[in-house]
Gaussian input, Z-matrix of N, CA and C with variables (Angstrom, degrees):
# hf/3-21g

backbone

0 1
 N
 C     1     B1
 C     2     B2     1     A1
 N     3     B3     2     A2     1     D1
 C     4     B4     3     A3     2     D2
 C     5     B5     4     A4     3     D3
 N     6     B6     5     A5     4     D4
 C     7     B7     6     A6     5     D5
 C     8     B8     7     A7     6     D6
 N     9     B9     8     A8     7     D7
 C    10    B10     9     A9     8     D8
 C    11    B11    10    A10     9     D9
 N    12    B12    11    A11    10    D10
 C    13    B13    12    A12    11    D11
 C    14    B14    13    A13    12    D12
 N    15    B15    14    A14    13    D13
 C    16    B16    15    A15    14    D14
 C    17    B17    16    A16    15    D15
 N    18    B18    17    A17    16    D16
 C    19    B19    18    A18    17    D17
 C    20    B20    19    A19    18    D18
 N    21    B21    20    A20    19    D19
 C    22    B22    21    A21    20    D20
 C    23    B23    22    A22    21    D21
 N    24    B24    23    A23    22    D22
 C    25    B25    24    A24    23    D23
 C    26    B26    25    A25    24    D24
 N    27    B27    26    A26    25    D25
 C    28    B28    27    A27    26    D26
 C    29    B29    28    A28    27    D27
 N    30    B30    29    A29    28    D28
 C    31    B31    30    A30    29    D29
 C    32    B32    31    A31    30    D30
 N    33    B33    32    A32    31    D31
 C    34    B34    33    A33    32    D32
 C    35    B35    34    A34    33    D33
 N    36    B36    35    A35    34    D34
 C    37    B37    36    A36    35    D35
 C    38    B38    37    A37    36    D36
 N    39    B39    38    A38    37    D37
 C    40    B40    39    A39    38    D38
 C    41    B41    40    A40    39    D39
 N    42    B42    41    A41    40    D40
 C    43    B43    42    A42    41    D41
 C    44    B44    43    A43    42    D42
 N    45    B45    44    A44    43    D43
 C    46    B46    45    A45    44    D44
 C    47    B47    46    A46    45    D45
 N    48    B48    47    A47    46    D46
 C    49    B49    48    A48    47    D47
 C    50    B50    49    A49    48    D48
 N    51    B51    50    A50    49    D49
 C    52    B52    51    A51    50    D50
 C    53    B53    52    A52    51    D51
 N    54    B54    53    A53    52    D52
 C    55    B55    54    A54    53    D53
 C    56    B56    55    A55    54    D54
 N    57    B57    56    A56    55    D55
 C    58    B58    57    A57    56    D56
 C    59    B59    58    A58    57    D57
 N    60    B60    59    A59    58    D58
 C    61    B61    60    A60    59    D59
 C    62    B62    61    A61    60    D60
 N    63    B63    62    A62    61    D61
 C    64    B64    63    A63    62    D62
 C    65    B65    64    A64    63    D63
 N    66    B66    65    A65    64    D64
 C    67    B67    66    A66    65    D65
 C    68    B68    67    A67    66    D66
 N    69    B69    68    A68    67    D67
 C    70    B70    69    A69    68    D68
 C    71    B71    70    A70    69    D69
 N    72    B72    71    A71    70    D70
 C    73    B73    72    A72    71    D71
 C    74    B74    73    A73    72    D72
 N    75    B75    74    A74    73    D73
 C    76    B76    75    A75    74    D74
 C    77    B77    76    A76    75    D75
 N    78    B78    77    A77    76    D76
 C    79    B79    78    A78    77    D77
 C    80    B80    79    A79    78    D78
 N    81    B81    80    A80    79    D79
 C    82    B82    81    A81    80    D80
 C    83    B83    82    A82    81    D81
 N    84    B84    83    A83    82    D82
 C    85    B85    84    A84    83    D83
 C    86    B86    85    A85    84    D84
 N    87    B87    86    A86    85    D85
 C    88    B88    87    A87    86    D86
 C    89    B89    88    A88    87    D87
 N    90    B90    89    A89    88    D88
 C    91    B91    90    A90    89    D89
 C    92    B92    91    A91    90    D90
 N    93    B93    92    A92    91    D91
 C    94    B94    93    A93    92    D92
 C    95    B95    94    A94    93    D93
 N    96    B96    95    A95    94    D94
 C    97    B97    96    A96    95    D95
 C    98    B98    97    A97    96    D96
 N    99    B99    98    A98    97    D97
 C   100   B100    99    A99    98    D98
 C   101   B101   100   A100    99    D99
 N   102   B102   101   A101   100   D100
 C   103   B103   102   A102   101   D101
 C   104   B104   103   A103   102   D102
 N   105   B105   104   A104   103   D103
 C   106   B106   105   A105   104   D104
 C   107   B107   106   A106   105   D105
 N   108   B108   107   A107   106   D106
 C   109   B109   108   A108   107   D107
 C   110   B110   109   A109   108   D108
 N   111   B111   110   A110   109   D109
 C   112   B112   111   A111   110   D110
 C   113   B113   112   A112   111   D111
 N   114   B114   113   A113   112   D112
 C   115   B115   114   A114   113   D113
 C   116   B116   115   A115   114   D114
 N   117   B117   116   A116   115   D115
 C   118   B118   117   A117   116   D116
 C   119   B119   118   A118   117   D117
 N   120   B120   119   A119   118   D118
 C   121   B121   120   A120   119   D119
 C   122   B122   121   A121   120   D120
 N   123   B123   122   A122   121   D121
 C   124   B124   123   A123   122   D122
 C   125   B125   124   A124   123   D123
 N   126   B126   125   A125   124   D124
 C   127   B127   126   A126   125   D125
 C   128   B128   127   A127   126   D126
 N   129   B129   128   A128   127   D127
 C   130   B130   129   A129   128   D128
 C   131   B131   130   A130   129   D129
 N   132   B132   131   A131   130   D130
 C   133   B133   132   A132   131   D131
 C   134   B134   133   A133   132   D132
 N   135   B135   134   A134   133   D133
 C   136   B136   135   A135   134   D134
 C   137   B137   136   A136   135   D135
 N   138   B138   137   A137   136   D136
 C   139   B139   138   A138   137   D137
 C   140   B140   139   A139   138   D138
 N   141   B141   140   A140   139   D139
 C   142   B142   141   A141   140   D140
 C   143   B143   142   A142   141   D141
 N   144   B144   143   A143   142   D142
 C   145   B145   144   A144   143   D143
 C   146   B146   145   A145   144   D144
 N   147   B147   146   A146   145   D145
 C   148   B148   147   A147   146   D146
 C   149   B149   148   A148   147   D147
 N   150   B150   149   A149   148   D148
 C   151   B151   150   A150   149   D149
 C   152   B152   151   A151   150   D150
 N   153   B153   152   A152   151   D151
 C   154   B154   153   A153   152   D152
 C   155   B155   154   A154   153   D153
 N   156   B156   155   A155   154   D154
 C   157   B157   156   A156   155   D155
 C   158   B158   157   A157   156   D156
 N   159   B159   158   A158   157   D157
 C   160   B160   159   A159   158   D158
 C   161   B161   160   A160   159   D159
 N   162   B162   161   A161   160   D160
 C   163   B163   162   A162   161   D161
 C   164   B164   163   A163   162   D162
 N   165   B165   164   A164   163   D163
 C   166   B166   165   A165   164   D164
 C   167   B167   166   A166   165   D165
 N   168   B168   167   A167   166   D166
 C   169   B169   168   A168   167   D167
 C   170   B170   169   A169   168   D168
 N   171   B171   170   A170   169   D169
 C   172   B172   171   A171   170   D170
 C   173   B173   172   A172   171   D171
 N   174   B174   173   A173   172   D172
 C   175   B175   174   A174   173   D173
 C   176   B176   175   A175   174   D174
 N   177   B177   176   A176   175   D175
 C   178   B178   177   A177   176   D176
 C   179   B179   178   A178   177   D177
 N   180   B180   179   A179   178   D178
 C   181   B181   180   A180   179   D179
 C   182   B182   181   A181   180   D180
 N   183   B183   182   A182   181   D181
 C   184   B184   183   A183   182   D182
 C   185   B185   184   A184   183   D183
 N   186   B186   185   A185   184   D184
 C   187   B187   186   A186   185   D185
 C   188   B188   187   A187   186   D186
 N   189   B189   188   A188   187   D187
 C   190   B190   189   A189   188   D188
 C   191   B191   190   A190   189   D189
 N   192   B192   191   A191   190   D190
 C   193   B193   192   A192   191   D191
 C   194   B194   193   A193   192   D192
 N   195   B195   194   A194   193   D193
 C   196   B196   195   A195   194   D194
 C   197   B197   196   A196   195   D195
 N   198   B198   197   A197   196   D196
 C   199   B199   198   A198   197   D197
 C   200   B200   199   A199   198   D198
 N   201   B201   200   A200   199   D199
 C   202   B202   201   A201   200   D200
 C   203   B203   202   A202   201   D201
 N   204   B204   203   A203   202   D202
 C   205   B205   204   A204   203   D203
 C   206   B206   205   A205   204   D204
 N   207   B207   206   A206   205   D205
 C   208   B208   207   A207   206   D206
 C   209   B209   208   A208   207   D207
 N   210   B210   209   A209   208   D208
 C   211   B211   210   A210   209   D209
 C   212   B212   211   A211   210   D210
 N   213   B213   212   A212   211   D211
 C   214   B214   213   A213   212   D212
 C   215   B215   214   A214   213   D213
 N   216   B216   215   A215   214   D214
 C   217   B217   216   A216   215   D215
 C   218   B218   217   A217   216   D216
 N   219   B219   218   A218   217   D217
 C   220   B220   219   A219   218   D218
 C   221   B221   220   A220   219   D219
 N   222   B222   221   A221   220   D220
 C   223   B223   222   A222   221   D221
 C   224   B224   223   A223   222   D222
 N   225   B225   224   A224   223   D223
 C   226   B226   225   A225   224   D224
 C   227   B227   226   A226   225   D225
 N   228   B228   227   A227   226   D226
 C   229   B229   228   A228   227   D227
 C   230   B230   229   A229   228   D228
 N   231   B231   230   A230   229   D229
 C   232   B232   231   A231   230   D230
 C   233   B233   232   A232   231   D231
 N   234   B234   233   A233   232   D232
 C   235   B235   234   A234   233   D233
 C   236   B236   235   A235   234   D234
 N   237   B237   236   A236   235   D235
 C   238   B238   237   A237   236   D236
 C   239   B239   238   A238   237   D237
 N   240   B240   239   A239   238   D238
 C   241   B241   240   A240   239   D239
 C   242   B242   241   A241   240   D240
 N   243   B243   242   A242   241   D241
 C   244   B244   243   A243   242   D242
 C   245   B245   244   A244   243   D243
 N   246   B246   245   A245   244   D244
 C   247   B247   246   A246   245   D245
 C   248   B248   247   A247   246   D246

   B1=1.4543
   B2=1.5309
   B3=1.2315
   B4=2.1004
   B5=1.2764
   B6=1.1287
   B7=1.9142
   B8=1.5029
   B9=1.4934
   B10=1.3141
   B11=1.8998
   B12=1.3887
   B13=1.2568
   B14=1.5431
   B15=1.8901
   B16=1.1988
   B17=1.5756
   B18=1.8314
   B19=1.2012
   B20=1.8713
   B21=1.5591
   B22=1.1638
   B23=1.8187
   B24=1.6085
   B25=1.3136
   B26=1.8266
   B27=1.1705
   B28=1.2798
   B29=1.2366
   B30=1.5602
   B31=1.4002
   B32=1.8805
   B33=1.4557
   B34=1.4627
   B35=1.2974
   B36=1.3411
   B37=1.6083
   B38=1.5046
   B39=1.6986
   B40=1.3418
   B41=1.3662
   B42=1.4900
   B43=1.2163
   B44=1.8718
   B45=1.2108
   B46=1.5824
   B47=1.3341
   B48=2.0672
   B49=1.2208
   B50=1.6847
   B51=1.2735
   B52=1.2720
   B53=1.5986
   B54=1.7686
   B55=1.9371
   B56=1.8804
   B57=1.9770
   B58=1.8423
   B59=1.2734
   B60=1.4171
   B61=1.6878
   B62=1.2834
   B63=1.3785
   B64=1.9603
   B65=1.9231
   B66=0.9832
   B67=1.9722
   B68=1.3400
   B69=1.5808
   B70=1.2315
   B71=1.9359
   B72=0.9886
   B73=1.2972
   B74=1.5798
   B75=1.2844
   B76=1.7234
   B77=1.6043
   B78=1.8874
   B79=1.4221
   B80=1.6311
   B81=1.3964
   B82=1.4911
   B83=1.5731
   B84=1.0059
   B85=1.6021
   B86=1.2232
   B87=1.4051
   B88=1.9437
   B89=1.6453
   B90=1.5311
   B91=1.6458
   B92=1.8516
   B93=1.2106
   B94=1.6602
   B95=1.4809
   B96=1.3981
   B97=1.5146
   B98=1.6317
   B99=1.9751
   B100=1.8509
   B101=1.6165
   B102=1.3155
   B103=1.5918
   B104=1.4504
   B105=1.7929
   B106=1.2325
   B107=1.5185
   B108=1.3469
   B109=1.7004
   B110=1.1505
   B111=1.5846
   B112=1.3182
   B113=1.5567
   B114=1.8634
   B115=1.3928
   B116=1.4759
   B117=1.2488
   B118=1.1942
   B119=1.9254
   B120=1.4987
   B121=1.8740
   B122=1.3792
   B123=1.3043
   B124=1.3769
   B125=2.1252
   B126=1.6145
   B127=1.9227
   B128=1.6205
   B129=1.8864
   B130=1.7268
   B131=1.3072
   B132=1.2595
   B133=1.8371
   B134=1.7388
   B135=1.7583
   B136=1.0724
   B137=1.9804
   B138=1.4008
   B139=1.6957
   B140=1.1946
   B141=1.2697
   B142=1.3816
   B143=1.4178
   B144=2.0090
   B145=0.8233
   B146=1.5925
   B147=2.0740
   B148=1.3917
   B149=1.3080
   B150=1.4740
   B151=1.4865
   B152=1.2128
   B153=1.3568
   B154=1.4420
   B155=1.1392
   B156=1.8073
   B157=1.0499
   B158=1.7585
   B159=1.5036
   B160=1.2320
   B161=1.7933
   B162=1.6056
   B163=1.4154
   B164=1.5109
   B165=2.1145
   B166=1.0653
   B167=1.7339
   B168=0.9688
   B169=2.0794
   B170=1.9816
   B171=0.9867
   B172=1.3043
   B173=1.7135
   B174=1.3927
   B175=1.0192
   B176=1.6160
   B177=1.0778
   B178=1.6658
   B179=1.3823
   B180=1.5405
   B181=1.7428
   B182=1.5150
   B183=1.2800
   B184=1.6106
   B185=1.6342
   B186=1.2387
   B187=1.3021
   B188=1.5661
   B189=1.5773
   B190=1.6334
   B191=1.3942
   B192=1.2472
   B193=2.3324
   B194=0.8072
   B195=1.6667
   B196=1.6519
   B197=1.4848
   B198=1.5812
   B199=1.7225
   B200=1.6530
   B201=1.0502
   B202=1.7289
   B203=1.5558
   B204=1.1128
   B205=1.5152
   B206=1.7113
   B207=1.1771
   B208=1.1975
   B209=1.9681
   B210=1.0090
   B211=1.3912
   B212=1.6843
   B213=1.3295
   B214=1.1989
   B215=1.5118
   B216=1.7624
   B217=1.8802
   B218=1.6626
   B219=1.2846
   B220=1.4707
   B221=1.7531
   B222=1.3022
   B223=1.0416
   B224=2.1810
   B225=1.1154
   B226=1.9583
   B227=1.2638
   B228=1.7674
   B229=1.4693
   B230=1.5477
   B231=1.4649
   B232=1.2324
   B233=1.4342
   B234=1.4558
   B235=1.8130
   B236=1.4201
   B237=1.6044
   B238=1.8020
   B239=1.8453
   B240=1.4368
   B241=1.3482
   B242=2.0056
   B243=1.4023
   B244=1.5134
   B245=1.9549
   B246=0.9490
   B247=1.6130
   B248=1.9763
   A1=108.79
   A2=109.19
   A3=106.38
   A4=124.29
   A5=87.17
   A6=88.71
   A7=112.52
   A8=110.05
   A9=120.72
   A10=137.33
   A11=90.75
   A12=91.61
   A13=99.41
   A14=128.73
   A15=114.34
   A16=111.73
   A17=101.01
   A18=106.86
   A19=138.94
   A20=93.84
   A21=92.03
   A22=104.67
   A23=100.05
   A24=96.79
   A25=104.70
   A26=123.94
   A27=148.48
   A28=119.24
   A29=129.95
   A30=126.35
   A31=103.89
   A32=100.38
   A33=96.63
   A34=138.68
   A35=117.92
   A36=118.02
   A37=102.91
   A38=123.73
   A39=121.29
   A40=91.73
   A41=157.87
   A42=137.48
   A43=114.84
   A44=109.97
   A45=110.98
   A46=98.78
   A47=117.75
   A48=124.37
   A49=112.37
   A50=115.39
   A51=136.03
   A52=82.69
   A53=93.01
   A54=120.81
   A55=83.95
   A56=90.37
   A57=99.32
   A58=112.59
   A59=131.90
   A60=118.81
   A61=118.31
   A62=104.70
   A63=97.09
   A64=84.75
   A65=117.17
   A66=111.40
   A67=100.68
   A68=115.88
   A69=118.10
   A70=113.90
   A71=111.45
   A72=117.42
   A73=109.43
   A74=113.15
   A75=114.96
   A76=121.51
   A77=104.14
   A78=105.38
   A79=129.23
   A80=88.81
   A81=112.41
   A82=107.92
   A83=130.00
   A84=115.41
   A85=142.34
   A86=95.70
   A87=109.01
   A88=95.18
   A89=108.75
   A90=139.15
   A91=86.54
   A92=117.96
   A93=126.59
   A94=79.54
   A95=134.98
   A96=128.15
   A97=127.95
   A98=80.99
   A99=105.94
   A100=78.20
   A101=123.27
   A102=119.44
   A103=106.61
   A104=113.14
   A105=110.67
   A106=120.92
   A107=114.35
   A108=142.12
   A109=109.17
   A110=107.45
   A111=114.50
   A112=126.67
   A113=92.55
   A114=89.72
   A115=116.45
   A116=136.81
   A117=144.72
   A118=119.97
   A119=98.53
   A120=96.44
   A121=99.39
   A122=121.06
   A123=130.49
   A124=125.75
   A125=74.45
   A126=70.75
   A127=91.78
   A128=103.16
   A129=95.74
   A130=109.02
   A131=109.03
   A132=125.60
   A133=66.89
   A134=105.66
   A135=144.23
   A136=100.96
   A137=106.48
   A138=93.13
   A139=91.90
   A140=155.48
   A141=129.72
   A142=156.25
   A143=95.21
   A144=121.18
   A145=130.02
   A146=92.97
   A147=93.80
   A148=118.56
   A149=121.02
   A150=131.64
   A151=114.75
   A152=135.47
   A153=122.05
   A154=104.15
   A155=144.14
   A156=134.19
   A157=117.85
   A158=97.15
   A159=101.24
   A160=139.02
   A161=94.11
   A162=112.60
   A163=115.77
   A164=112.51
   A165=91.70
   A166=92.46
   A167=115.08
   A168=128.46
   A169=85.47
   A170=118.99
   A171=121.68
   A172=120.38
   A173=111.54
   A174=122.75
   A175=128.17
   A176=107.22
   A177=123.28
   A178=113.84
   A179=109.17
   A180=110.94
   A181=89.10
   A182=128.91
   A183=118.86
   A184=94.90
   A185=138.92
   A186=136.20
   A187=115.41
   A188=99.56
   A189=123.19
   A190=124.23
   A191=87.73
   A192=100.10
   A193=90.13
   A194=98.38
   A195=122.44
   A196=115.37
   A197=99.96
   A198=91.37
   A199=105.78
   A200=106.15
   A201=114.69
   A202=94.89
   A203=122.43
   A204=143.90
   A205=93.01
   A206=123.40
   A207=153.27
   A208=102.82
   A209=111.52
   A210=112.67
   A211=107.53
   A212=139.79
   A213=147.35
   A214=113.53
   A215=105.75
   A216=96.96
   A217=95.28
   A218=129.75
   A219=132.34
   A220=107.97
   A221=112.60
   A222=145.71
   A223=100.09
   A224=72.41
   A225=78.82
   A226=98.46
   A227=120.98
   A228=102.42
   A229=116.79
   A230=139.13
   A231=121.73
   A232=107.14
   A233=121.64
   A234=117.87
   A235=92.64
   A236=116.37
   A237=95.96
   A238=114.77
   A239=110.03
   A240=101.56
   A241=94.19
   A242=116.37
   A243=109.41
   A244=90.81
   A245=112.36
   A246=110.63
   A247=84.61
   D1=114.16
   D2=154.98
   D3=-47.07
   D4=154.48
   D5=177.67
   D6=-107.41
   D7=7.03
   D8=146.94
   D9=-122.30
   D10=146.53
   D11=-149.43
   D12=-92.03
   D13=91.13
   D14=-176.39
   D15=-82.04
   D16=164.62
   D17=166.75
   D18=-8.34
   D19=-58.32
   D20=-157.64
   D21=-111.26
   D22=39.95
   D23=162.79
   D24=-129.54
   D25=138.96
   D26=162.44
   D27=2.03
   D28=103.27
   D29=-162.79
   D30=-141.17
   D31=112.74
   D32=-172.85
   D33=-59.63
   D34=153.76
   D35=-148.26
   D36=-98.09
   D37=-1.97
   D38=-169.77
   D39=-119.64
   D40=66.23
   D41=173.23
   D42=-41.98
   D43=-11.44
   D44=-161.91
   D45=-75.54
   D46=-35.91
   D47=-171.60
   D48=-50.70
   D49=-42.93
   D50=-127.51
   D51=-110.56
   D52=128.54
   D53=-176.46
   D54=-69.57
   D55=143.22
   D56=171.17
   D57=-52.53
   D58=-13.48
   D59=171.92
   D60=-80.52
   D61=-14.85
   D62=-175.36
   D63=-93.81
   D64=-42.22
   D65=178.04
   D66=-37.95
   D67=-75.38
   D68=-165.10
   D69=-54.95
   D70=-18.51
   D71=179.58
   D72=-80.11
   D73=-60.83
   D74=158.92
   D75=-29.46
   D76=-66.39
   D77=163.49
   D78=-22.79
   D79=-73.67
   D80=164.73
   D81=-33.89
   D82=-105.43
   D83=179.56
   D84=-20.42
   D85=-40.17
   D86=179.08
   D87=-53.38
   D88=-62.34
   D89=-169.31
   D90=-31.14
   D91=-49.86
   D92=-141.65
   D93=-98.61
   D94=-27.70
   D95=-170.25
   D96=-82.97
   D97=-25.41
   D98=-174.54
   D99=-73.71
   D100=-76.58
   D101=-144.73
   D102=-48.77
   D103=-49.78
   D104=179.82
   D105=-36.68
   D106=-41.74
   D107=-176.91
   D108=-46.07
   D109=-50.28
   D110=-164.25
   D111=-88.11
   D112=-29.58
   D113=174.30
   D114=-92.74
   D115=0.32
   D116=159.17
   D117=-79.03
   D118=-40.38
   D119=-163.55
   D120=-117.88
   D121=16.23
   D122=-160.06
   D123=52.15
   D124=-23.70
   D125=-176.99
   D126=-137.98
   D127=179.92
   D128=178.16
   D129=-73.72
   D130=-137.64
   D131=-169.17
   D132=-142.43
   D133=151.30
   D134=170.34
   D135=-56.85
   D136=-57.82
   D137=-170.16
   D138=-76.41
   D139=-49.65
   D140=174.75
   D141=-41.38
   D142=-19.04
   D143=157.91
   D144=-55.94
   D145=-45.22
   D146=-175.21
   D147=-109.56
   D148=19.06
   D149=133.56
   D150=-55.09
   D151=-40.08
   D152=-173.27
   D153=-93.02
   D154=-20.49
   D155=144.87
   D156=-27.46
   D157=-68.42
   D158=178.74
   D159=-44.59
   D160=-52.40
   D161=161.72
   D162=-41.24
   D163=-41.26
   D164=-146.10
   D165=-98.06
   D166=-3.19
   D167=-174.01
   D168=-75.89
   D169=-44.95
   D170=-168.07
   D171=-74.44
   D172=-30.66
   D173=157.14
   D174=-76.01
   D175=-39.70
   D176=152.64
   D177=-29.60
   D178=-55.35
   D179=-156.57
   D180=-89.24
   D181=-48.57
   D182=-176.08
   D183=-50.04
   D184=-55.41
   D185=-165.92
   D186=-47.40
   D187=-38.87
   D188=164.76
   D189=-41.44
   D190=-39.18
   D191=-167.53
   D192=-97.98
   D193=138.83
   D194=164.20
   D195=-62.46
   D196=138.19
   D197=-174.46
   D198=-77.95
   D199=175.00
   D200=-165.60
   D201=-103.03
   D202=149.95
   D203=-140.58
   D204=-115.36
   D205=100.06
   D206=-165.84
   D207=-49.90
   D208=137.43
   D209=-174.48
   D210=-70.10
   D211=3.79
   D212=175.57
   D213=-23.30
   D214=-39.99
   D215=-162.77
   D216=-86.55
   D217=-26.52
   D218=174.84
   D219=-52.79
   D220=-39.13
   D221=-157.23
   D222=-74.92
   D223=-70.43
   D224=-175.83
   D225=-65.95
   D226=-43.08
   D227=-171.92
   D228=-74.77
   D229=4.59
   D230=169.49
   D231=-103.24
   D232=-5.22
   D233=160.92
   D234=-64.73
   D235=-56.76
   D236=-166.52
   D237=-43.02
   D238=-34.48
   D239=-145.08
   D240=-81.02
   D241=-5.68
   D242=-176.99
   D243=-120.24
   D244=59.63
   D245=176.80
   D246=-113.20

């Protein structure tokens, strides 16, 4: 696998589906695909452009939602109940 993600290979159409580690991993490539872009063609490619649009509207809105409040008190209270 590359660690960049060019144009003309396969980039999913639901980012919403996809857990923040496979996003951040996508991110990650585009990131490695823009520079590649730039220092080779001087500028990006148009779909790469709007992959990292995409990546980055998508990362935005997770940043948006409140994170969910960790099961911890379920958690301590059934160690209490076998202490």
């Amino acid at each position: 696998m590359s660690t960049r993600l060019t144009p003309s290979e396969d980039f999913p159409e639901d980012l919403t589906a996809l857990a923040l580690p496979e996003v951040e991993v996508l991110n990650s490539r585009i990131h490695r695909e823009l520079d590649y872009e730039y220092a080779n063609d001087g500028e990006p490619s148009m779909e790469t452009e709007i992959r990292h649009e995409e990546l980055t509207e998508e990362l935005d809105r997770r940043d948006q939602q409140p994170e969910s409040t960790p099961a911890l008190p379920d958690a301590v209270e059934s160690t209490r109940r076998f202490s």
